[in-house]
Residue frames as a rotation matrix with the C-alpha (Angstrom) as fourth column:
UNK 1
0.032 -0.641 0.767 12.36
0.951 -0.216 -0.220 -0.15
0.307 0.737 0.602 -6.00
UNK 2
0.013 0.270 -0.963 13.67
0.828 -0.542 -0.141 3.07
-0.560 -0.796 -0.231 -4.93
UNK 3
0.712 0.284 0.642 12.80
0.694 -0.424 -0.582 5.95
0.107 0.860 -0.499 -6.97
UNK 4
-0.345 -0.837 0.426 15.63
0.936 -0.341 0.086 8.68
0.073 0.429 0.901 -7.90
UNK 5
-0.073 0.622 -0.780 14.99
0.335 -0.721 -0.606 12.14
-0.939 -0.306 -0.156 -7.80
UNK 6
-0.856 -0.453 -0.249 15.69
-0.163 -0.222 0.961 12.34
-0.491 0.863 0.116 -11.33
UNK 7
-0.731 0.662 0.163 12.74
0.596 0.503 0.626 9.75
0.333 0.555 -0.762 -12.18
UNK 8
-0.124 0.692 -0.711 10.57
0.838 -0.310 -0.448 11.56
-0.531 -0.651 -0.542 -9.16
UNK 9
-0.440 -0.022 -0.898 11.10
-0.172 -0.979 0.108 14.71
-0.882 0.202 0.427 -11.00
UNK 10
-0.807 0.411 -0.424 9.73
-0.406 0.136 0.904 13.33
0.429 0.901 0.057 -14.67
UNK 11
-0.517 0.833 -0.199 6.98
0.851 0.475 -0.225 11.07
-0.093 -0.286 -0.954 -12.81
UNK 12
-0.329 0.853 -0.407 5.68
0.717 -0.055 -0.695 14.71
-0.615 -0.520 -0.593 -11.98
UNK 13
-0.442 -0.163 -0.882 5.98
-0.718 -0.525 0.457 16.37
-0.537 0.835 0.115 -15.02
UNK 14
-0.930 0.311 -0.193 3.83
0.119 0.756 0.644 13.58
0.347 0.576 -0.740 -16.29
UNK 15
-0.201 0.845 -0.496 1.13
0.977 0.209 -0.041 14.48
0.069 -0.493 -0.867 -13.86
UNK 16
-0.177 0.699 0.693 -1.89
0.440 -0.574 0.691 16.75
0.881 0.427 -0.206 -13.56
UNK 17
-0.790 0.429 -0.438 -2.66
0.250 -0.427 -0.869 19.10
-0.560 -0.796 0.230 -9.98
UNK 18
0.018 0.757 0.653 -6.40
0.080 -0.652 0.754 20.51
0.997 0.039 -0.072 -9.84
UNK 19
-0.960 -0.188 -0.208 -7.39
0.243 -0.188 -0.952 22.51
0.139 -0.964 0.226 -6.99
UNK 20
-0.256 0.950 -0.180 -10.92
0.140 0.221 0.965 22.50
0.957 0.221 -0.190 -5.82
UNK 21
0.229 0.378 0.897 -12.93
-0.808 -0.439 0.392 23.82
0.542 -0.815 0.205 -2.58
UNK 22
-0.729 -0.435 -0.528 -12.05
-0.110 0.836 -0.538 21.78
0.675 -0.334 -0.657 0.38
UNK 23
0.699 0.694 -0.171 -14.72
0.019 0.221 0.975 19.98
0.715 -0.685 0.141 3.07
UNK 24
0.004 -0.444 -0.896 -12.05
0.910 0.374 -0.181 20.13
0.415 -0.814 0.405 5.87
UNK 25
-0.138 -0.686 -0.715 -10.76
0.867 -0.432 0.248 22.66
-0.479 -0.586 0.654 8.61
UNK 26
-0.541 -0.517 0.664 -10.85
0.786 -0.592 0.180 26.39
0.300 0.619 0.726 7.80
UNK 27
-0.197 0.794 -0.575 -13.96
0.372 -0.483 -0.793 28.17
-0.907 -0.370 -0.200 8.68
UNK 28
0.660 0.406 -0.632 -14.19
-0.318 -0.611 -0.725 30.98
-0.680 0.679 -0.274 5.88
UNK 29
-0.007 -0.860 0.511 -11.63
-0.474 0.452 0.756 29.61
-0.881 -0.237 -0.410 4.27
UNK 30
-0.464 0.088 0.882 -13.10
0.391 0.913 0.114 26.99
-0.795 0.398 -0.458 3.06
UNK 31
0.042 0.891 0.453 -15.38
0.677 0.308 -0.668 28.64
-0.735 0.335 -0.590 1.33
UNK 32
0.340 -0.428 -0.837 -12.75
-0.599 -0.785 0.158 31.15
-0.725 0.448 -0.524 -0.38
UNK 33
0.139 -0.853 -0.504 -10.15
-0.945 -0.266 0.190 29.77
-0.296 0.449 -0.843 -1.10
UNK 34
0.843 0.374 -0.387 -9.15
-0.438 0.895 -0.089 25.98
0.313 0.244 0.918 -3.11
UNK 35
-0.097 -0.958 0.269 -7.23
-0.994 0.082 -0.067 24.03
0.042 -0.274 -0.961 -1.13
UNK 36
0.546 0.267 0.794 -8.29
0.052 0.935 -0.350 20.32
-0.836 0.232 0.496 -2.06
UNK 37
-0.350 -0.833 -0.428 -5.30
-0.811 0.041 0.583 18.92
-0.468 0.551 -0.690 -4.36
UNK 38
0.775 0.578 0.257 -6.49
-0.378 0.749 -0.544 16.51
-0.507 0.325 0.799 -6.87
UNK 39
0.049 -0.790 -0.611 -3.58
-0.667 -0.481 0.569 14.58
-0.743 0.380 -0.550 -8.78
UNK 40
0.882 0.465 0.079 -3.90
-0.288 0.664 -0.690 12.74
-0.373 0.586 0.720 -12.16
UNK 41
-0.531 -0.842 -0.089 -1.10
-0.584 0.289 0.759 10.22
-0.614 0.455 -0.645 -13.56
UNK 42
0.866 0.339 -0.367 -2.38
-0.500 0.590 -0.634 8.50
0.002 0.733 0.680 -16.94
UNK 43
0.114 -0.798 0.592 -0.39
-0.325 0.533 0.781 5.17
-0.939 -0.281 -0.199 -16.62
UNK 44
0.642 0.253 0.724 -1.46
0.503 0.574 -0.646 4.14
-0.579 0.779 0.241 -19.71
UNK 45
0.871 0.137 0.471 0.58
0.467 -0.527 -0.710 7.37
0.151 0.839 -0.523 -21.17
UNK 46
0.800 -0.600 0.004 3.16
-0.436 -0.576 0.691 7.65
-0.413 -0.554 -0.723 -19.46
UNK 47
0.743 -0.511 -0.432 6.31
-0.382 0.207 -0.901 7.60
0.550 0.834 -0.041 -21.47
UNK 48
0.147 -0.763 0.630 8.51
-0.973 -0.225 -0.045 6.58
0.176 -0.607 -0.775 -18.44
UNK 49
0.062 0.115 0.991 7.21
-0.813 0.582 -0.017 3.39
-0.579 -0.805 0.130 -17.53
UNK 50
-0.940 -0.285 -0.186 8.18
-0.340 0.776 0.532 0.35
-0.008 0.563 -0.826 -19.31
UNK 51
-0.180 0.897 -0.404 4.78
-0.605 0.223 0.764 -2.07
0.775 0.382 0.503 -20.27
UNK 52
-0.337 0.064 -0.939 5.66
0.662 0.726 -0.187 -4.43
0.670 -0.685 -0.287 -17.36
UNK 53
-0.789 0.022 -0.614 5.68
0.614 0.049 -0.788 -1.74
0.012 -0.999 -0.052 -15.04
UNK 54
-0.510 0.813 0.280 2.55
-0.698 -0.581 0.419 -0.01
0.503 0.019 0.864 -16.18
UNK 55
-0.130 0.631 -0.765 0.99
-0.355 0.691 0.630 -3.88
0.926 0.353 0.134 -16.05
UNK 56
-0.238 -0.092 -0.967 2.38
0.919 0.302 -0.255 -4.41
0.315 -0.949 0.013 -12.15
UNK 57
-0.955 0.279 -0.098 0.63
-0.182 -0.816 -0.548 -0.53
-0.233 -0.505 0.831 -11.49
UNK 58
-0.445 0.776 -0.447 -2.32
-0.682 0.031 0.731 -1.44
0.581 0.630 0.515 -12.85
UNK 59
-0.274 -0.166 -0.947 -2.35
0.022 0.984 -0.179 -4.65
0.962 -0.070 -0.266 -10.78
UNK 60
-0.408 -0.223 -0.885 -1.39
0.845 0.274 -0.459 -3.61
0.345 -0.935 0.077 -7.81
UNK 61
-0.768 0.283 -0.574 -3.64
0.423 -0.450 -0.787 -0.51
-0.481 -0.847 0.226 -7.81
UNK 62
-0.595 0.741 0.313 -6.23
0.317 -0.141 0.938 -0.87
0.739 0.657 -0.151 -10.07
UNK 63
0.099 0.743 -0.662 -8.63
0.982 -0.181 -0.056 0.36
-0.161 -0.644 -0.748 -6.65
UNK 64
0.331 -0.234 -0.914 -7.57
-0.240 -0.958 0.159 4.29
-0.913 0.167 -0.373 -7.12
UNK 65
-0.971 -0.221 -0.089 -6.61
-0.019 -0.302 0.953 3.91
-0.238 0.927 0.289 -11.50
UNK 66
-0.159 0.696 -0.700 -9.97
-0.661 -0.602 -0.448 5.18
-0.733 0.391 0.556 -13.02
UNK 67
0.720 0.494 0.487 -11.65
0.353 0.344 -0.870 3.80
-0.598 0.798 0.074 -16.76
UNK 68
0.958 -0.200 -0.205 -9.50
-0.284 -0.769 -0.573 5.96
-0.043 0.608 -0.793 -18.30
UNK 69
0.610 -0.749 -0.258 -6.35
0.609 0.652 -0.451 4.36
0.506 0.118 0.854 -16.93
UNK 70
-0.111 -0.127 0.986 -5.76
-0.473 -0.865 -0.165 7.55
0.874 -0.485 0.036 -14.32
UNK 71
0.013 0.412 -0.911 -4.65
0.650 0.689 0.321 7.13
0.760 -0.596 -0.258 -11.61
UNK 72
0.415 0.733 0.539 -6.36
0.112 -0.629 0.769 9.68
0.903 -0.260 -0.343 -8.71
UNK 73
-0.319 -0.376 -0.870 -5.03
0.902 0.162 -0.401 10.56
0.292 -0.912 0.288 -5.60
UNK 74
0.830 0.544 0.120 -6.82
0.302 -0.621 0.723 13.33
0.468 -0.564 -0.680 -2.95
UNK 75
-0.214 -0.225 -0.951 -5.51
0.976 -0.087 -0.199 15.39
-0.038 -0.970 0.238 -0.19
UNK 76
0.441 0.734 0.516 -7.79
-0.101 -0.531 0.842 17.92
0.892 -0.423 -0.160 1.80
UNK 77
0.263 -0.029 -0.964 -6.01
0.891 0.391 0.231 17.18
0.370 -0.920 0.129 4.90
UNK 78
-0.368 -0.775 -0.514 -4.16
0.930 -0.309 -0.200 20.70
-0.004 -0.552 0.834 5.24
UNK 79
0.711 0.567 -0.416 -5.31
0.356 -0.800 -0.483 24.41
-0.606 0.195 -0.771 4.76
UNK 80
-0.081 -0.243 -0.967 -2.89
-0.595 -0.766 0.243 25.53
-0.800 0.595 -0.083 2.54
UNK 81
0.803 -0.019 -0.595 -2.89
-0.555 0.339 -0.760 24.26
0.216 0.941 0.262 -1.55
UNK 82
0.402 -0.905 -0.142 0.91
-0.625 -0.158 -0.764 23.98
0.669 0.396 -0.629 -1.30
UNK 83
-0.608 -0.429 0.668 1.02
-0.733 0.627 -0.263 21.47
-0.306 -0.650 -0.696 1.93
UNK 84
0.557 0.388 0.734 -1.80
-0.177 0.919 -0.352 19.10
-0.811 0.066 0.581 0.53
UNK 85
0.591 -0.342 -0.730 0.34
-0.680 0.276 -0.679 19.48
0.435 0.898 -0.069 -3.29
UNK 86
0.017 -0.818 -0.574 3.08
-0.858 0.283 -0.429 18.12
0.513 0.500 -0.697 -1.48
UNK 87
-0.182 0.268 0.946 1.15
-0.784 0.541 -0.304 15.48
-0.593 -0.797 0.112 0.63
UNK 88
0.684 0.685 0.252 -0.49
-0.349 0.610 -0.711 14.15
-0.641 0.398 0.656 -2.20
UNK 89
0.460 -0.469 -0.755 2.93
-0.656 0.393 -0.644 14.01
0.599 0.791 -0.127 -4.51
UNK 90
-0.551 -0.514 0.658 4.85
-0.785 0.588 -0.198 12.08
-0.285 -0.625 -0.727 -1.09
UNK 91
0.339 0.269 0.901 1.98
-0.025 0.960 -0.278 9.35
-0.940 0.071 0.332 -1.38
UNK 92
0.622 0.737 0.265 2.57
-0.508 0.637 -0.580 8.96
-0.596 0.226 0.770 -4.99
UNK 93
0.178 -0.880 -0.441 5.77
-0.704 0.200 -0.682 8.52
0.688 0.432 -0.584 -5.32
UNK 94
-0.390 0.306 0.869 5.10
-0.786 0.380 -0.487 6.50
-0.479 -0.873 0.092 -1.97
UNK 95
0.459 0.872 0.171 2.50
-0.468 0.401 -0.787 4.15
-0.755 0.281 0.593 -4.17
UNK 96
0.707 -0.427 -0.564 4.75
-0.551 0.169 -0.817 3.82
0.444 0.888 -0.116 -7.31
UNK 97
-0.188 -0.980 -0.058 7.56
-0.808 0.188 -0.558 2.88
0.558 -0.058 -0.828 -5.42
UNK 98
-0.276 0.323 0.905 5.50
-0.612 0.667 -0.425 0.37
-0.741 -0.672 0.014 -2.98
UNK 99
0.652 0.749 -0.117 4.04
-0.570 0.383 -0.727 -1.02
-0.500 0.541 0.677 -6.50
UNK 100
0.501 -0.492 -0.711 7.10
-0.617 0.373 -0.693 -1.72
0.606 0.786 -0.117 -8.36
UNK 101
-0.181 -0.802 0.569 9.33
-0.979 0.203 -0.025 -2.81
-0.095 -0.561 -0.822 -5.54
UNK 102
-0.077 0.255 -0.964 9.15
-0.146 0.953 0.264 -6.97
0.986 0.161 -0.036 -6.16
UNK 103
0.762 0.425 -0.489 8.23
-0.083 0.812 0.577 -9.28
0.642 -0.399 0.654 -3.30
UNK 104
-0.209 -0.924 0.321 10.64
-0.976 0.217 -0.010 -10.63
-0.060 -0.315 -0.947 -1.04
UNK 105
-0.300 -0.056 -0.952 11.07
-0.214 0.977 0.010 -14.51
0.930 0.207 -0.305 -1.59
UNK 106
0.388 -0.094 0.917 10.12
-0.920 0.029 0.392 -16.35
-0.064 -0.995 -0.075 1.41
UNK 107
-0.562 -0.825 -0.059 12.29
-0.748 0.537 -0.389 -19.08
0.353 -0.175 -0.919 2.79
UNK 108
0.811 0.432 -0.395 10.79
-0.025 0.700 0.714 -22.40
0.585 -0.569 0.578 4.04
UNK 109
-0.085 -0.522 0.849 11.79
-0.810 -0.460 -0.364 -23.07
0.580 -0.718 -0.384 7.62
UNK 110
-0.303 -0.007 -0.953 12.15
0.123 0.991 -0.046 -26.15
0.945 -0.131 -0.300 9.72
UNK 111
0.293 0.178 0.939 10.98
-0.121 -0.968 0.221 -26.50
0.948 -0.179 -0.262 13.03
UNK 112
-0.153 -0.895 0.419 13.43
-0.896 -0.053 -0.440 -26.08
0.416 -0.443 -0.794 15.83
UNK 113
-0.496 -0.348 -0.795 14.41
-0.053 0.927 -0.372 -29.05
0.866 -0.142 -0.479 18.06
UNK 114
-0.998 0.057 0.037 12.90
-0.039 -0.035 -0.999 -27.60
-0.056 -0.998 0.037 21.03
UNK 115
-0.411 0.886 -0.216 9.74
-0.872 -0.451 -0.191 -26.98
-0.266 0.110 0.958 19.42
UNK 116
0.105 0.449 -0.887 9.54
-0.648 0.707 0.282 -30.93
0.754 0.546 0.365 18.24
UNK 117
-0.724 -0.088 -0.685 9.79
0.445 0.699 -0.560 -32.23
0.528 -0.710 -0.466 21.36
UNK 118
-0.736 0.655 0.174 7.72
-0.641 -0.589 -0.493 -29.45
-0.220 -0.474 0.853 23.06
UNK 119
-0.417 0.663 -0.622 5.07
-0.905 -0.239 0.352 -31.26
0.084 0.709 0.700 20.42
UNK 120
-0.227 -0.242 -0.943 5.60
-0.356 0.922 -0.151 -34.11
0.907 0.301 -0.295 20.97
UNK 121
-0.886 -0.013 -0.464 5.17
0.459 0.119 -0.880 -33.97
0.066 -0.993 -0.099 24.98
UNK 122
-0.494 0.867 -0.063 1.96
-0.824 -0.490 -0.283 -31.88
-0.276 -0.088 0.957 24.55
UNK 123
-0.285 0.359 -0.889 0.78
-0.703 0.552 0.449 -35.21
0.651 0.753 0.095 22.41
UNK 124
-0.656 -0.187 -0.731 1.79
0.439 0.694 -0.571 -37.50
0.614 -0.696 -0.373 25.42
UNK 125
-0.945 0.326 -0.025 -0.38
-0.036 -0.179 -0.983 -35.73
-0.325 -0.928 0.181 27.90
UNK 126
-0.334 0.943 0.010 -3.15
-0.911 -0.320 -0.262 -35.50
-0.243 -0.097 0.965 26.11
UNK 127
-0.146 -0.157 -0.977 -2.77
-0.330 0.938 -0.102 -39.33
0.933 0.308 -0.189 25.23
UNK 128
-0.798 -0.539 0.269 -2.42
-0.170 -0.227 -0.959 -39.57
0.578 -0.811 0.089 28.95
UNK 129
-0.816 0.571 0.089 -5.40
-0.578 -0.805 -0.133 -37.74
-0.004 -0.160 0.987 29.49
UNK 130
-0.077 0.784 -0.616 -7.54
-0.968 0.088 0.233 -40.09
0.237 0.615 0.752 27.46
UNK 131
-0.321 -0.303 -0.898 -6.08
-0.005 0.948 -0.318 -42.88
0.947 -0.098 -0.305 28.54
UNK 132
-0.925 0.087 0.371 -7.18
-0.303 -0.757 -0.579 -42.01
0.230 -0.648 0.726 32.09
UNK 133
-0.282 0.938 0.200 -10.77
-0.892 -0.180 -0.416 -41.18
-0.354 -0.296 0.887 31.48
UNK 134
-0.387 -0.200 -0.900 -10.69
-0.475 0.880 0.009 -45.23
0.790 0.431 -0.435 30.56
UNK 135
0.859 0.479 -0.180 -13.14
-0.303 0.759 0.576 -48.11
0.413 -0.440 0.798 32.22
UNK 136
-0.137 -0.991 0.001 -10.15
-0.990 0.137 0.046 -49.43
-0.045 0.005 -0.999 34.00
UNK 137
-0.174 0.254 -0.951 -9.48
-0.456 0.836 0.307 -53.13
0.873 0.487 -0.030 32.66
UNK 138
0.613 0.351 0.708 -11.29
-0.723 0.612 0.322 -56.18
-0.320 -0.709 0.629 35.51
């Protein structure tokens, strides 16, 4: 399902940013300034999502939704705040939209004509074969 910028824009207005010291890249930096983005979405609260599609976010990423029903996403990857904010909102609109999207059906398939005979001639030799390594009859 692709997501609108309309919805993208309420999704994050539902959600929480902390910043927090980062372990990556920086030297002094690091140890100034907070550039580790933390973002919280409470599915459980979220007035956007319908109950199915809380139940198919839940589902399909209950590994990263919390006890609470939060779901967590990192990024530490950059040195500024303002490139991991928007690293970390790309995945989760990235995540939502990989969660809801349904399935694709698969098709049953037959197999080709060339391939049943192919099979069918691999069988014969190795019939062959055995036949062969046979006492020959007296």
């Amino acid at each position: 399902m692709q997501l609108s910028e309309e919805i993208k824009k309420q999704l994050e207005a539902e959600c929480t940013f902390s910043a927090s010291r980062s372990s990556g890249p920086g030297g002094q930096n690091v140890n100034k300034v907070n550039t580790r983005v933390e973002l919280r979405f409470s599915v459980e609260h979220s007035q956007l999502l319908s109950v199915d599609e809380k139940n198919l976010l839940f589902k399909k990423l209950k590994n990263r939704i919390n006890s609470e029903g939060e779901l967590i996403l990192v990024s530490e990857v950059e040195r500024s705040q303002l490139r991991n904010r928007a690293k970390v909102t790309a995945l989760f609109y990235e995540l939502v939209e990989k969660a809801l999207t349904p399935p694709k059906k698969r098709f049953k398939t037959k197999p080709t004509l060339a391939s049943r005979i192919k099979r069918v001639e691999s069988k014969k030799q190795h019939s062959e074969k055995k036949n062969m390594r046979r006492r020959p009859e007296m």
